[in-house]
PyMOL Python script that loads the backbone (N, CA, C, O; Angstrom):
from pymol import cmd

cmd.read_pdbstr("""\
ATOM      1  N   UNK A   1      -3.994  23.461 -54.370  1.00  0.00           N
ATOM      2  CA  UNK A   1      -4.306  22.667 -53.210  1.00  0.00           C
ATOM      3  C   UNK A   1      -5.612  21.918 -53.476  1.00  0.00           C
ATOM      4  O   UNK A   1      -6.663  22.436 -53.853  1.00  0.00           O
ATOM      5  N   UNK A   2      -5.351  20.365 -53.176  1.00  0.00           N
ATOM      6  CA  UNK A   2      -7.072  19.885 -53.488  1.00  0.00           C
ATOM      7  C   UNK A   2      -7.024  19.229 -52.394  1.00  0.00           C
ATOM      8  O   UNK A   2      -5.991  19.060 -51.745  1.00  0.00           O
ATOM      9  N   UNK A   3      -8.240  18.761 -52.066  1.00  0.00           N
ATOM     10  CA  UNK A   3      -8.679  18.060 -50.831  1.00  0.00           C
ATOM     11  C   UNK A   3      -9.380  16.887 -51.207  1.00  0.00           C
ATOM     12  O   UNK A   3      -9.927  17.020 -52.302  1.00  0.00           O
ATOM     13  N   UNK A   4      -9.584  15.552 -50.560  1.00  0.00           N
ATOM     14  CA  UNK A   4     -10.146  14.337 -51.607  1.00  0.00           C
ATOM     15  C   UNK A   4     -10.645  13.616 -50.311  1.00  0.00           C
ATOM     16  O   UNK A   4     -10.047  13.609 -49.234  1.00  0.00           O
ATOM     17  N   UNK A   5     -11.834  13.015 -50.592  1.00  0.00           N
ATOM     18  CA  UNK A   5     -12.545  12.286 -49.901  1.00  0.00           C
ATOM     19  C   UNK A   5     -12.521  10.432 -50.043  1.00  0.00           C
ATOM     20  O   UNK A   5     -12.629   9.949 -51.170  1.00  0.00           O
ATOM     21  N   UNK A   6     -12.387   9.594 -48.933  1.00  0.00           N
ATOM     22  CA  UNK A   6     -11.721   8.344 -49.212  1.00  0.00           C
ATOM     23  C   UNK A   6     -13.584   7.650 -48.780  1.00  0.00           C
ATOM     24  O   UNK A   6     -14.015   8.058 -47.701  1.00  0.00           O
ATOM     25  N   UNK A   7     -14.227   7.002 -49.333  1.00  0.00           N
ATOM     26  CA  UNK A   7     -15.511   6.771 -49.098  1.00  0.00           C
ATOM     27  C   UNK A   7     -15.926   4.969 -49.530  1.00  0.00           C
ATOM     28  O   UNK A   7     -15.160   4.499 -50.372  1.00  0.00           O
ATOM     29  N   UNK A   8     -16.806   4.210 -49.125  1.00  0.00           N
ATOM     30  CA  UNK A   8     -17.140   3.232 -49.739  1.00  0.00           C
ATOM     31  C   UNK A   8     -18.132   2.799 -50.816  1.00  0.00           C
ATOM     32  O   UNK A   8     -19.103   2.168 -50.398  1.00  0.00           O
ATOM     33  N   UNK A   9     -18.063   3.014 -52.053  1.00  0.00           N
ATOM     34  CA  UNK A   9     -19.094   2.688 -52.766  1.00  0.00           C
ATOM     35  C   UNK A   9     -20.001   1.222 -52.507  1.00  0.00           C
ATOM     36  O   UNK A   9     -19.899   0.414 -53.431  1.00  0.00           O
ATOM     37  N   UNK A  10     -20.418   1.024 -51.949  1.00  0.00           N
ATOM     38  CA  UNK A  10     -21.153   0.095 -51.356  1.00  0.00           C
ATOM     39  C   UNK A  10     -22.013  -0.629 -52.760  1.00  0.00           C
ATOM     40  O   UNK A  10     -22.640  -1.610 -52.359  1.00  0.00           O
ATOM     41  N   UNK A  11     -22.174  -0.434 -54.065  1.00  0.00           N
ATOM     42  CA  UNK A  11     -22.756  -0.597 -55.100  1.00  0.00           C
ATOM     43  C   UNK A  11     -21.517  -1.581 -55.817  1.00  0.00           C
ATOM     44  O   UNK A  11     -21.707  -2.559 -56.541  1.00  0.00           O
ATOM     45  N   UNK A  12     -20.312  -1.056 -55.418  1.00  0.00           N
ATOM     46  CA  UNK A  12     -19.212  -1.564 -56.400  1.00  0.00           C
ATOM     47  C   UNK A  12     -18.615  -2.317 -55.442  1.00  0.00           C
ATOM     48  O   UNK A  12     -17.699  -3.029 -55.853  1.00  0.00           O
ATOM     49  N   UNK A  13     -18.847  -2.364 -54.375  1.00  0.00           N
ATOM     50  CA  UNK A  13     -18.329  -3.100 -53.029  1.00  0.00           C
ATOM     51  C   UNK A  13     -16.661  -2.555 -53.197  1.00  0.00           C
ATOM     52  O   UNK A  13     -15.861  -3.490 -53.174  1.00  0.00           O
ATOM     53  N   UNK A  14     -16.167  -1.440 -53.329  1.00  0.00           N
ATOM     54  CA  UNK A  14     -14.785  -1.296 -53.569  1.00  0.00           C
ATOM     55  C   UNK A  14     -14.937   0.563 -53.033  1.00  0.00           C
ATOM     56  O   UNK A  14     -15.988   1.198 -52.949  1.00  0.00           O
ATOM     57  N   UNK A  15     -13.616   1.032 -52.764  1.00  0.00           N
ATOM     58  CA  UNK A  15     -13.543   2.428 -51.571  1.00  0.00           C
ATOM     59  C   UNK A  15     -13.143   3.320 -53.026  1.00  0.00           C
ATOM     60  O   UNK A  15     -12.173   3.088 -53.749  1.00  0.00           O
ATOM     61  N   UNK A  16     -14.024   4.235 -53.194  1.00  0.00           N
ATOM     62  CA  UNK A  16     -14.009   5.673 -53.734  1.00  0.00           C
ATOM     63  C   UNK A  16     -13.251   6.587 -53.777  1.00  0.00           C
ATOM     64  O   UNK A  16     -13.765   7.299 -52.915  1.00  0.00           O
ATOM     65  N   UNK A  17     -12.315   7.185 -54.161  1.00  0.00           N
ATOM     66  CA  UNK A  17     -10.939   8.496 -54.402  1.00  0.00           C
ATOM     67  C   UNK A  17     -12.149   9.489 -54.720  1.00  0.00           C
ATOM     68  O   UNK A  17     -12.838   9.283 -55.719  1.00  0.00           O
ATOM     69  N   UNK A  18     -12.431  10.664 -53.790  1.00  0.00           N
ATOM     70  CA  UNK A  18     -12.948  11.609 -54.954  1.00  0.00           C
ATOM     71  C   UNK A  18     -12.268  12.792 -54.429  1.00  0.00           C
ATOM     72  O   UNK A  18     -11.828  12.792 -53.279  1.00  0.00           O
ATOM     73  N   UNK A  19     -12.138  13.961 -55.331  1.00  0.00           N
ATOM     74  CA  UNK A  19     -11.613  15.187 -54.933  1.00  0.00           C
ATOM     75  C   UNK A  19     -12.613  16.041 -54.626  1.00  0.00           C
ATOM     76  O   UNK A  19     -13.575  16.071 -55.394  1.00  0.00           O
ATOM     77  N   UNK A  20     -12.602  16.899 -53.461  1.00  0.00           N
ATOM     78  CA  UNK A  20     -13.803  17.393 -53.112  1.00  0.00           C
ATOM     79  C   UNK A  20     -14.505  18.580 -53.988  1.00  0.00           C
ATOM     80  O   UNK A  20     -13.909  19.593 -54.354  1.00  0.00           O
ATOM     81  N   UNK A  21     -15.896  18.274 -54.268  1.00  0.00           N
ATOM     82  CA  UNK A  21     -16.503  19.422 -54.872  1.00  0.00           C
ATOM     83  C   UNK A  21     -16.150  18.702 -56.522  1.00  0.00           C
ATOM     84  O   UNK A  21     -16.699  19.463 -57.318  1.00  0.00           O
ATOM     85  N   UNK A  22     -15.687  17.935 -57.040  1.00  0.00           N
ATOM     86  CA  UNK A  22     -15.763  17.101 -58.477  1.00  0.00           C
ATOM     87  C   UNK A  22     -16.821  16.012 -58.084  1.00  0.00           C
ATOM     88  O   UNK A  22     -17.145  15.352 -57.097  1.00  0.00           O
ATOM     89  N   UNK A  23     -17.211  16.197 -59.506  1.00  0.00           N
ATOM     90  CA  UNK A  23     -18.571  15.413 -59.846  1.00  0.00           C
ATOM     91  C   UNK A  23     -17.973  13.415 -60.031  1.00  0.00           C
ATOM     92  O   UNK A  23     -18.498  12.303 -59.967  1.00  0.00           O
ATOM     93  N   UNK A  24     -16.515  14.048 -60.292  1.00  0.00           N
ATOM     94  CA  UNK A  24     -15.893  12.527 -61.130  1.00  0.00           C
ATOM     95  C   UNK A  24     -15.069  11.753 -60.214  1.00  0.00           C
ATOM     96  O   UNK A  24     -14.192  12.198 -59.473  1.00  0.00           O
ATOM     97  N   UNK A  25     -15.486  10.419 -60.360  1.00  0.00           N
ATOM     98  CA  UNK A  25     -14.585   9.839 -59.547  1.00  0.00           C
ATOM     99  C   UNK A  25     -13.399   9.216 -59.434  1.00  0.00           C
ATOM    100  O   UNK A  25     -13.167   8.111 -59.925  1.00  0.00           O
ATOM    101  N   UNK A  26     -12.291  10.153 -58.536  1.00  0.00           N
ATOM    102  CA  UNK A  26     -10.874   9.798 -59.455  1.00  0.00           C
ATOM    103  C   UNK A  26     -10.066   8.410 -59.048  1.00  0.00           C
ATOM    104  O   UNK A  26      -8.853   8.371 -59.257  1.00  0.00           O
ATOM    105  N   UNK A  27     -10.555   7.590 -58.629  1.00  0.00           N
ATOM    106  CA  UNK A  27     -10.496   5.986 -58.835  1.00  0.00           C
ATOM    107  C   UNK A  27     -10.933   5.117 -57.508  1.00  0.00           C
ATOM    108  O   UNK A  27     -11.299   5.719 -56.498  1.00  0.00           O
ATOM    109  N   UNK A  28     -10.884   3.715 -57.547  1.00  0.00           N
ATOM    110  CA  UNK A  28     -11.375   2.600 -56.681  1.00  0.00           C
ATOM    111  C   UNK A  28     -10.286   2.127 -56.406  1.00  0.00           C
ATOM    112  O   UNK A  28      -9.267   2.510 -56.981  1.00  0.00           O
ATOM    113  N   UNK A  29     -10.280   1.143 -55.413  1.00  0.00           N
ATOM    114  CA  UNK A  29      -9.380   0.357 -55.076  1.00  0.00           C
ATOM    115  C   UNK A  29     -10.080  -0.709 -54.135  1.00  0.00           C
ATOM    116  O   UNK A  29     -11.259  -0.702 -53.782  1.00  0.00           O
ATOM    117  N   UNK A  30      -9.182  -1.547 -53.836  1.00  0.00           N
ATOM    118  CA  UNK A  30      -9.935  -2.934 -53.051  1.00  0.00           C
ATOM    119  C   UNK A  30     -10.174  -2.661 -51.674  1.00  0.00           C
ATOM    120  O   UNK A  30     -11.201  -3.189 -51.248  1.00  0.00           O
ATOM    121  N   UNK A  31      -9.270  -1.728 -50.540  1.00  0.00           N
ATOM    122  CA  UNK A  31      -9.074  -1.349 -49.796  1.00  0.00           C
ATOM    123  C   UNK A  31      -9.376  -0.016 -49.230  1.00  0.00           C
ATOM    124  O   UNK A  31      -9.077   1.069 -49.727  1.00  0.00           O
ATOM    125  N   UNK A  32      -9.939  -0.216 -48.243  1.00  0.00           N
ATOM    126  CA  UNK A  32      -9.809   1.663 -47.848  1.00  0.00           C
ATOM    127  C   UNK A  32      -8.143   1.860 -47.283  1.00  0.00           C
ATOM    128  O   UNK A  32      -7.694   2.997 -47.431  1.00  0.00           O
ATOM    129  N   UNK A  33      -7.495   1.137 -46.842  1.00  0.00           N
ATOM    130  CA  UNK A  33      -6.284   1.548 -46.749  1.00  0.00           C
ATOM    131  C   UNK A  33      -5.006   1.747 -48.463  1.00  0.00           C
ATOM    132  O   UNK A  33      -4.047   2.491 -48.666  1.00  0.00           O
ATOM    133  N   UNK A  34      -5.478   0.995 -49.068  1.00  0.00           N
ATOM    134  CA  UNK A  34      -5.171   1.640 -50.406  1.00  0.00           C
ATOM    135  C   UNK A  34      -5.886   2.961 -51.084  1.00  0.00           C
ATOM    136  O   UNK A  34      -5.161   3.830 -51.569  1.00  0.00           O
ATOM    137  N   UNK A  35      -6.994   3.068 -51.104  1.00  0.00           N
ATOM    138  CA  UNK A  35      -7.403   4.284 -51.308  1.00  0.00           C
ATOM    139  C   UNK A  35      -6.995   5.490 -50.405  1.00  0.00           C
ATOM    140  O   UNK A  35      -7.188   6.612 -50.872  1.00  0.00           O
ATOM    141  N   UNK A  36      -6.394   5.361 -49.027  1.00  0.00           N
ATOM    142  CA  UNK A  36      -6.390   6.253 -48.438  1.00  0.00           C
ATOM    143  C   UNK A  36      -4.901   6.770 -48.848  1.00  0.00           C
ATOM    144  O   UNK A  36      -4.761   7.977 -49.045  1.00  0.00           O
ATOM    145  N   UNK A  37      -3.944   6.023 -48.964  1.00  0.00           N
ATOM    146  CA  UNK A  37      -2.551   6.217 -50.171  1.00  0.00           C
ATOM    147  C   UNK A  37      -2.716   6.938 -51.073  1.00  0.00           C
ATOM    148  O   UNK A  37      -2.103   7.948 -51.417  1.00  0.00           O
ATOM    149  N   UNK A  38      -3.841   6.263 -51.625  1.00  0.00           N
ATOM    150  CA  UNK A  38      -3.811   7.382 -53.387  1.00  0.00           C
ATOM    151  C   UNK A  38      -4.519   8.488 -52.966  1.00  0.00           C
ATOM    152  O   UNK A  38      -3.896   9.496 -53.301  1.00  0.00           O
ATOM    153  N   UNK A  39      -5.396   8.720 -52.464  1.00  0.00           N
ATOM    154  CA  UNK A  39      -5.757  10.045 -52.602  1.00  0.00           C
ATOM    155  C   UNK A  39      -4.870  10.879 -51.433  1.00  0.00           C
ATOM    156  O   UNK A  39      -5.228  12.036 -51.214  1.00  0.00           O
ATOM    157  N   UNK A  40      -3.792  10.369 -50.717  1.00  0.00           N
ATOM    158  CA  UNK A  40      -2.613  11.262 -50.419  1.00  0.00           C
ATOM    159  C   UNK A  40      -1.537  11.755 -51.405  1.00  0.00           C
ATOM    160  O   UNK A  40      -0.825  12.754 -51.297  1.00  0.00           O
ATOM    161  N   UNK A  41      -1.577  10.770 -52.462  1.00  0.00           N
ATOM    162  CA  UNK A  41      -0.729  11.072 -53.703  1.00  0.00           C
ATOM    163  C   UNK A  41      -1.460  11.749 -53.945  1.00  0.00           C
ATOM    164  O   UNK A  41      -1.263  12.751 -53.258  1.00  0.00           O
ATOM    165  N   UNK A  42      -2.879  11.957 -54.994  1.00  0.00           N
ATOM    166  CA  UNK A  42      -3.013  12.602 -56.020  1.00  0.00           C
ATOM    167  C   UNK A  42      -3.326  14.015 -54.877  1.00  0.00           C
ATOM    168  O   UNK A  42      -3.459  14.986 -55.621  1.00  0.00           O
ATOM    169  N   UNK A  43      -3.443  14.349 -53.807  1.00  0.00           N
ATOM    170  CA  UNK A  43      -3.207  15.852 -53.064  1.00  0.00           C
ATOM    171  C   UNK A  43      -2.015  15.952 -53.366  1.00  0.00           C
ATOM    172  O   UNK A  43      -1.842  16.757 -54.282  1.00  0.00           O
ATOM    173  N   UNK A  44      -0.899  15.368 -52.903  1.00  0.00           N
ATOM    174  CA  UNK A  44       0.587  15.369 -52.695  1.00  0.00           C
ATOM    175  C   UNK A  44       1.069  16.530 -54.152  1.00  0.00           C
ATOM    176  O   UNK A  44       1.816  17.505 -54.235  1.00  0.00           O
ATOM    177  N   UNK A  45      -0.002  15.627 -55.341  1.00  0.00           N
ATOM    178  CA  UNK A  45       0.588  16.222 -56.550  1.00  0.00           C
ATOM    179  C   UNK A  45      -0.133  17.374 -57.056  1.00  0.00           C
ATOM    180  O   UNK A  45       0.276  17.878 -58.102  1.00  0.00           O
ATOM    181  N   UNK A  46      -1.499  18.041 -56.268  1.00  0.00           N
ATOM    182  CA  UNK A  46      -1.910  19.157 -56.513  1.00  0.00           C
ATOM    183  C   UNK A  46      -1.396  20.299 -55.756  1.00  0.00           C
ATOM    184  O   UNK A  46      -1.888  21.422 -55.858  1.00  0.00           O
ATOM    185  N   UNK A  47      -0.142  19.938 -54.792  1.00  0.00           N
ATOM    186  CA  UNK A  47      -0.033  20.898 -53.904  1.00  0.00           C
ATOM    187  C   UNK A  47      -0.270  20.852 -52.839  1.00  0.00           C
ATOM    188  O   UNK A  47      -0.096  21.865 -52.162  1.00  0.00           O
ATOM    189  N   UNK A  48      -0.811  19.552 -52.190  1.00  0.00           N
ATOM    190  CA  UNK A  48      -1.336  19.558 -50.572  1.00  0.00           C
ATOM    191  C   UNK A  48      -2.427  19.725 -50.347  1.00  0.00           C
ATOM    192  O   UNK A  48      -2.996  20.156 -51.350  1.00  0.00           O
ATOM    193  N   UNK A  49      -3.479  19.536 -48.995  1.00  0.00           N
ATOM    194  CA  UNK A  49      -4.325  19.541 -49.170  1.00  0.00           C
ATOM    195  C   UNK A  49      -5.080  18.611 -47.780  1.00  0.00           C
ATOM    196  O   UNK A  49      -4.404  18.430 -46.767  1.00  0.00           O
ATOM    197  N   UNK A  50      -6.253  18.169 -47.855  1.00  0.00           N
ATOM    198  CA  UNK A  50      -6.331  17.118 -46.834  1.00  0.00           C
ATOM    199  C   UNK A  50      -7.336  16.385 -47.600  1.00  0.00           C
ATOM    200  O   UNK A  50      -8.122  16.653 -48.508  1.00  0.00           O
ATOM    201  N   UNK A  51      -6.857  14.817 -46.532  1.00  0.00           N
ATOM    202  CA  UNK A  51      -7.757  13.794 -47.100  1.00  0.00           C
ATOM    203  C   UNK A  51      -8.318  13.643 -46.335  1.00  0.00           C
ATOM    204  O   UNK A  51      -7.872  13.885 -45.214  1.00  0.00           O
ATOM    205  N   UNK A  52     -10.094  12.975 -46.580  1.00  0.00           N
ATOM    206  CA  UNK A  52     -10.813  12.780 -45.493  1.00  0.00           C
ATOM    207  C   UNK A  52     -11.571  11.135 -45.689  1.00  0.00           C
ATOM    208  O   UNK A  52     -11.969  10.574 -46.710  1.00  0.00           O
ATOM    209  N   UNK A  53     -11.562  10.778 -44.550  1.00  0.00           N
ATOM    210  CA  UNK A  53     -11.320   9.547 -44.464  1.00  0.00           C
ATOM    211  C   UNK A  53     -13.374   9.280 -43.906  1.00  0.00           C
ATOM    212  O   UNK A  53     -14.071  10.197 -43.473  1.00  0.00           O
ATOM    213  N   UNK A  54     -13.740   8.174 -44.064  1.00  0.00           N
ATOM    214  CA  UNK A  54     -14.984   8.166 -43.943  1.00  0.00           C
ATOM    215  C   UNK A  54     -15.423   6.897 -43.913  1.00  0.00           C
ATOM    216  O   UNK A  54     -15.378   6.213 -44.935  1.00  0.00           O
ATOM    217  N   UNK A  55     -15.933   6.385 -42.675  1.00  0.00           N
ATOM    218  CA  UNK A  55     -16.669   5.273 -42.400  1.00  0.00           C
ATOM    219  C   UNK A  55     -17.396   4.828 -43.002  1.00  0.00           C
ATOM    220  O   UNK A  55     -17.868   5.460 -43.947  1.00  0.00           O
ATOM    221  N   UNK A  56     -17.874   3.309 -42.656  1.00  0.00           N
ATOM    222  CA  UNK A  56     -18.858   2.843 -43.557  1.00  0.00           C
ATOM    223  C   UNK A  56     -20.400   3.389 -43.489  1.00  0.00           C
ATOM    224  O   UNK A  56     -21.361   3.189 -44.232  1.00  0.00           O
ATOM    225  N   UNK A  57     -20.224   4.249 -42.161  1.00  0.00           N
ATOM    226  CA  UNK A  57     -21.683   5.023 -42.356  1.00  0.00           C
ATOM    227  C   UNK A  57     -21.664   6.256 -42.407  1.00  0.00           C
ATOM    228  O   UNK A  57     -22.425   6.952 -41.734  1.00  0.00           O
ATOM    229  N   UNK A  58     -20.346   6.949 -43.624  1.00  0.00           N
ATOM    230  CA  UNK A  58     -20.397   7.512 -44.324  1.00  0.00           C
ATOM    231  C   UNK A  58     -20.105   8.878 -43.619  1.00  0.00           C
ATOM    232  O   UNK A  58     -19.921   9.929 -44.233  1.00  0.00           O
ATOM    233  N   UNK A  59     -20.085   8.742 -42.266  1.00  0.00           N
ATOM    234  CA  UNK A  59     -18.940   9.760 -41.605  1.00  0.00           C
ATOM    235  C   UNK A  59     -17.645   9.715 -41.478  1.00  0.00           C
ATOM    236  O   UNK A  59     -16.849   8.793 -41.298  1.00  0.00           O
ATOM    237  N   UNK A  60     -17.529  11.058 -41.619  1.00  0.00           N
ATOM    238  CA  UNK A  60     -15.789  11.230 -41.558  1.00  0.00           C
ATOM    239  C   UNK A  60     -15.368  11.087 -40.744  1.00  0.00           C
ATOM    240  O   UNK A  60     -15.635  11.994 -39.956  1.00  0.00           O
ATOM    241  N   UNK A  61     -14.467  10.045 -40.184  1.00  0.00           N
ATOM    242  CA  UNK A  61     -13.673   9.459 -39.051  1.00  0.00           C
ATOM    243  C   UNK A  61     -12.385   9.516 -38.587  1.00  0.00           C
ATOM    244  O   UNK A  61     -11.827   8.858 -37.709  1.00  0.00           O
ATOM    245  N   UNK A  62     -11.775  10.882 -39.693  1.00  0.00           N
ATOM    246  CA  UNK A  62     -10.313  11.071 -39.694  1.00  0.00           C
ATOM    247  C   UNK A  62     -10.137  12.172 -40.923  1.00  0.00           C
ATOM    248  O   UNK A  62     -10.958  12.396 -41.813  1.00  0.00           O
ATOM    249  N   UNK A  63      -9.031  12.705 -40.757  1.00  0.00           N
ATOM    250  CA  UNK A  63      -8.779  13.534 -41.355  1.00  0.00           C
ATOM    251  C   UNK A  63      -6.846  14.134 -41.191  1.00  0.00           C
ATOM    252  O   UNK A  63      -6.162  14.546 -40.254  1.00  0.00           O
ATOM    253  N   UNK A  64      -6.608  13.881 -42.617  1.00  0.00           N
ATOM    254  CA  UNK A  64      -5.151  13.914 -41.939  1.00  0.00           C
ATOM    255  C   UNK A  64      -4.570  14.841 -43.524  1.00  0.00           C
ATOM    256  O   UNK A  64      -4.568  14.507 -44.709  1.00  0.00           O
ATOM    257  N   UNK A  65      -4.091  16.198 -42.743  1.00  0.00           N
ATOM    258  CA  UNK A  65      -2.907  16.916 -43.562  1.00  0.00           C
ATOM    259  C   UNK A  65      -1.769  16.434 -44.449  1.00  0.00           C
ATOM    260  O   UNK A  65      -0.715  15.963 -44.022  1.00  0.00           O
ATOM    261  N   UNK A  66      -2.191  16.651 -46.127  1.00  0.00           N
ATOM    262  CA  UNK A  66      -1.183  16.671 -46.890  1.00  0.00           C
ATOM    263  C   UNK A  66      -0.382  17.689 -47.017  1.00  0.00           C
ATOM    264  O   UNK A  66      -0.855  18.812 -47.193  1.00  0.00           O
ATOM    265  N   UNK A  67       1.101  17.453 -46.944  1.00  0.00           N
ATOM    266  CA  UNK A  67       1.949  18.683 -47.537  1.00  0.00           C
ATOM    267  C   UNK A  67       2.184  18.581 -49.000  1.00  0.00           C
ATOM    268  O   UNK A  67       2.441  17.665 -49.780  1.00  0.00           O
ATOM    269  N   UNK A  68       1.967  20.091 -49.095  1.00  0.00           N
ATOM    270  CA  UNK A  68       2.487  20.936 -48.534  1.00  0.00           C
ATOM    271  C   UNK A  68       1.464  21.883 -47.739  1.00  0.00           C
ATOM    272  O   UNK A  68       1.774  23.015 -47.365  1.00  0.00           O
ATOM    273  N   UNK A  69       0.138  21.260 -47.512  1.00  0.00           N
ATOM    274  CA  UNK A  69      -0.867  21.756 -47.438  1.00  0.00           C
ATOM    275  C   UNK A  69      -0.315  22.477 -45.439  1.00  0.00           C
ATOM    276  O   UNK A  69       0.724  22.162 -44.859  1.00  0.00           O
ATOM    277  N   UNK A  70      -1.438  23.442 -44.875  1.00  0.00           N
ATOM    278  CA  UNK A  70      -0.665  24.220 -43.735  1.00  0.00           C
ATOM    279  C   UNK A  70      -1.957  23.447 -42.887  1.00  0.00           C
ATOM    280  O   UNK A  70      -3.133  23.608 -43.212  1.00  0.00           O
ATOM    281  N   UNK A  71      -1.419  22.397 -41.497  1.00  0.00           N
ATOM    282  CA  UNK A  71      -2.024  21.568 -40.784  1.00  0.00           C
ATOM    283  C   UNK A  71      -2.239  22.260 -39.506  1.00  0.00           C
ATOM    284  O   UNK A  71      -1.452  22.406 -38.571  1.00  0.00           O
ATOM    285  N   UNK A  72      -3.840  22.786 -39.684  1.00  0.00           N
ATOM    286  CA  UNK A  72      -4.252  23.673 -38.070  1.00  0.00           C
ATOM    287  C   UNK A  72      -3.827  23.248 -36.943  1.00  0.00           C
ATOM    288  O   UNK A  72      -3.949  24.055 -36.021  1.00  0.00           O
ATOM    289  N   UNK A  73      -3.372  22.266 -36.700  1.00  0.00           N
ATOM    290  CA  UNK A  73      -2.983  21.608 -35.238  1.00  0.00           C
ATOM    291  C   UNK A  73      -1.419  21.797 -35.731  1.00  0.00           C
ATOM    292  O   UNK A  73      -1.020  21.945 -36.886  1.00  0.00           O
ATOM    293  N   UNK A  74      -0.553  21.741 -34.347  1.00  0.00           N
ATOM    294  CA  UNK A  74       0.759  21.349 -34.456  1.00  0.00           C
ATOM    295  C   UNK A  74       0.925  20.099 -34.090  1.00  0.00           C
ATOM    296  O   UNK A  74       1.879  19.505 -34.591  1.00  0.00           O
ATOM    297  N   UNK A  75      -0.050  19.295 -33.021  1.00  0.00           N
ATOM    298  CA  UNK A  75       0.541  18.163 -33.003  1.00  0.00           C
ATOM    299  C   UNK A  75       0.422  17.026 -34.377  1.00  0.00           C
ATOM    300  O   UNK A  75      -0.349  17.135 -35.331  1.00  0.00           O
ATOM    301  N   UNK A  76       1.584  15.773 -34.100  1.00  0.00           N
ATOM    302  CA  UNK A  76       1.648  15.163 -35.051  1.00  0.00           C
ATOM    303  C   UNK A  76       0.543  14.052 -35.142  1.00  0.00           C
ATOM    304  O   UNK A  76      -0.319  13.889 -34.278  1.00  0.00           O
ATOM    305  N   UNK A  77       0.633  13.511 -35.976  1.00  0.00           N
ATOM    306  CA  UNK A  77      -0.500  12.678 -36.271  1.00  0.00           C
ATOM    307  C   UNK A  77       0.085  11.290 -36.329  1.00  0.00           C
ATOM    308  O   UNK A  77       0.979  10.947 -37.103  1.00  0.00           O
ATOM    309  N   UNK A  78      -0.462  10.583 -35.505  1.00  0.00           N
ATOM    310  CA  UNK A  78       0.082   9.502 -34.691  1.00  0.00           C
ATOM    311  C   UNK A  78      -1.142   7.735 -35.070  1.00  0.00           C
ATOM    312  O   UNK A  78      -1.160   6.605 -34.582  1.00  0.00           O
ATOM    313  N   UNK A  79      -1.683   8.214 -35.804  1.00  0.00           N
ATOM    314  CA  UNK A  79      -2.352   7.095 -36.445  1.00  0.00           C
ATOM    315  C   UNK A  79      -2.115   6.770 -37.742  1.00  0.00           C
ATOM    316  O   UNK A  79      -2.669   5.781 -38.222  1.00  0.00           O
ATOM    317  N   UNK A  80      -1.333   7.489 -38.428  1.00  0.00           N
ATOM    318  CA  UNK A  80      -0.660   7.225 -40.345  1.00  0.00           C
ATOM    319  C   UNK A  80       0.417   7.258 -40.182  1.00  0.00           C
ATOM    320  O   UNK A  80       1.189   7.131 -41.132  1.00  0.00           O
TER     321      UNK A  80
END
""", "prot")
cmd.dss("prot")
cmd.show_as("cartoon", "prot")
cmd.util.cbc("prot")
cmd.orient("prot")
């Protein structure tokens, strides 16, 4: 199970993939709505997990359950 953080590098002017607690960053994209895709894939392919989604001032503004990962709420998630 990994968990990955969707962030803006503000240096590269382009949105950050990182997996939480890795030093490395597992890729960019032009979009935070493209980045927020891939780092649902690359959870998707560790097993599930959650992605966390994060404003431009660098708070987390969302947070949404990968499966196969187990999602504390039952309700569904109605903004993805």
């Amino acid at each position: 199970m990994a968990n990955y953080h969707v962030s803006k590098d503000k240096n590269k002017d382009k949105w950050r993939i990182q997996k939480e607690g890795g030093e490395k960053v597992s890729g960019y994209t032009n979009t935070q709505k493209e980045a927020e895709k891939r780092a649902k894939e690359l959870s998707s392919n560790s097993g599930g997990g959650e992605v966390r989604i994060h404003g431009l001032d660098g708070r987390i503004r969302d947070s949404d359950t990968v499966k196969p990962g187990n999602d504390p709420t039952s309700s569904k998630d109605t903004k993805h």
